[in-house]
C-alpha positions in Angstrom: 143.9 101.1 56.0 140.5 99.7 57.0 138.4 100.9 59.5 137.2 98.2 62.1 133.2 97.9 62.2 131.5 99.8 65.0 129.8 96.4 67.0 133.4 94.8 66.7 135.2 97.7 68.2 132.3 97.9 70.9 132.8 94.1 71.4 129.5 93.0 70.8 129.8 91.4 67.2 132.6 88.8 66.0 132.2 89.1 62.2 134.6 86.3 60.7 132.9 83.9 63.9 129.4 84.8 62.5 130.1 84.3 59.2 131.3 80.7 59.9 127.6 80.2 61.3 125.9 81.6 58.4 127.6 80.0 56.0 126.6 76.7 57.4 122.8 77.3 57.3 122.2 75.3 60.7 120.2 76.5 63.4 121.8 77.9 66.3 120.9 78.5 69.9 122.2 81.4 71.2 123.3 82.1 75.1 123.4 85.5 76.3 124.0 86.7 80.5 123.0 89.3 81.7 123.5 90.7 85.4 120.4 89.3 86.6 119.0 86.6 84.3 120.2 84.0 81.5 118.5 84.6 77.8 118.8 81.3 75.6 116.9 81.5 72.0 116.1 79.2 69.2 117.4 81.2 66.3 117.6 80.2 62.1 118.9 82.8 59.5 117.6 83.9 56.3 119.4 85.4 54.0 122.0 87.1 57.0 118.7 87.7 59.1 118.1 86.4 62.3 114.5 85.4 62.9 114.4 84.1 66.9 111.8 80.7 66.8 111.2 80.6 70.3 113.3 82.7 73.5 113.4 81.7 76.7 114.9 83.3 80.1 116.0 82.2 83.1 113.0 84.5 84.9 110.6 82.1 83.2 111.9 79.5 85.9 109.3 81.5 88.2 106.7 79.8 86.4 107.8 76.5 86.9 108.4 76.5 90.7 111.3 78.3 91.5 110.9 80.6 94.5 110.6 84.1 94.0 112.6 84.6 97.4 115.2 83.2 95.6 114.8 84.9 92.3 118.4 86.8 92.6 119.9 83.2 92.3 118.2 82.9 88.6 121.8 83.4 86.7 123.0 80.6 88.7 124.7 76.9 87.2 121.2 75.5 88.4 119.1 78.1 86.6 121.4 78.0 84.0 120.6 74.6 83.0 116.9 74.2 83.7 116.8 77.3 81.1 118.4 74.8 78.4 116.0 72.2 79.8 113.3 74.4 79.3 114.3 75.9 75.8 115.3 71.6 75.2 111.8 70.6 75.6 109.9 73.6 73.8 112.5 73.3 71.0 111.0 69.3 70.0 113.5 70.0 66.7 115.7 66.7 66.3 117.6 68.2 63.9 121.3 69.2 64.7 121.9 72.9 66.0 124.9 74.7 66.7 125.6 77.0 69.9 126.5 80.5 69.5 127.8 81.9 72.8 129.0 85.8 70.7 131.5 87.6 72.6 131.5 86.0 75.3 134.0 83.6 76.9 134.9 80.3 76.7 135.0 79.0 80.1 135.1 75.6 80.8 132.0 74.4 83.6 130.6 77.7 84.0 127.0 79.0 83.5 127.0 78.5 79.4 127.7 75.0 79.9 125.2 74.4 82.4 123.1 75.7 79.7 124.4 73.4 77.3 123.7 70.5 79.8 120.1 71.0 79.9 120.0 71.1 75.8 121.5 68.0 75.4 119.8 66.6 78.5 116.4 67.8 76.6 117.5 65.4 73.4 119.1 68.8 71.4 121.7 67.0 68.7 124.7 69.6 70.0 128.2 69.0 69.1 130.1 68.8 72.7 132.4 67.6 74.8 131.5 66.0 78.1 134.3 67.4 80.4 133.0 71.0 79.5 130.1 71.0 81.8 129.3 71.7 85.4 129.6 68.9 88.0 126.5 67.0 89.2 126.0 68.7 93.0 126.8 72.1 91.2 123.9 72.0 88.4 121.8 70.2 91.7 122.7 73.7 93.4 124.2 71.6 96.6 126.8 74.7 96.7 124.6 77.0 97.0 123.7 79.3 100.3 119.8 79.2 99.7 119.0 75.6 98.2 116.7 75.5 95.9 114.2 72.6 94.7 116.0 71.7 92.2 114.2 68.1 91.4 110.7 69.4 91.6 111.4 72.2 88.6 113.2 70.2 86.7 110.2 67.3 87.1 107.3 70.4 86.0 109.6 71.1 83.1 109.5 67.7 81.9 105.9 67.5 82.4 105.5 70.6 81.0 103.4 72.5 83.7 103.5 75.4 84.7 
């Protein structure tokens, strides 16, 4: 009888799923939540290694003109994808990547997906599927209490100001 690895039996590490990613020697984008903010990196392996090219979080939205009264909204659908639009445009890699979202669920038009938006909105090759992510008013914010300025961030993100 085997004894199951300690990160799979604290759910934080899906062996046989990472093994599938290493084996295909792409590089991956990975999305993590946390309770306050989202974390997306620009990750390639070497040799089973991760080395992260370039991480970016969801506080880094500050930066670009999102309000700080509002800065418990920045694990939102909107701040969820103007984090992938802001990883997108740093990224400047054409070449294909794959997403790795861990241990975490698969749920369709939620937060990861936003994410995933932004990337392919940015001009990231991602395999996806279109009914998967968040509908317009929802990554525009228009259901949220405090509105935020949604056009102007995204338009300093593309400009790349900060």
């Amino acid at each position: 009888m085997r004894t199951a690895k300690r990160r799979r039996t604290e759910n934080k590490t899906d062996y046989k799923a990472r093994l599938i990613l290493l084996k295909s020697q792409m590089p991956r984008v990975v999305v993590r939540k946390t309770n306050r903010y989202i974390l997306v990196q620009y990750v390639q392996s070497e040799e089973a290694r991760d080395k992260v090219i370039l991480g970016i979080s969801s506080k880094d939205l500050l930066k670009h003109g999102w309000e700080k009264e509002k800065a418990g909204s920045l694990k939102s659908i909107p701040a969820g994808y103007l984090t992938g639009l802001l990883l997108g445009t740093k990224i400047k890699a054409r070449e294909e990547v794959i997403l790795d979202l861990g241990m975490m669920r698969n749920v369709k038009k939620s937060r990861i997906y936003a994410v995933l938006n932004g990337l392919v909105d940015a001009g990231v090759k991602i395999k996806h599927k279109k009914e998967v992510f968040p509908d317009e008013k929802r990554i525009k914010g228009e259901h949220l209490k405090n509105k935020i300025n949604f056009e102007k961030i995204k338009e300093n993100i593309l400009k790349g100001k900060k």
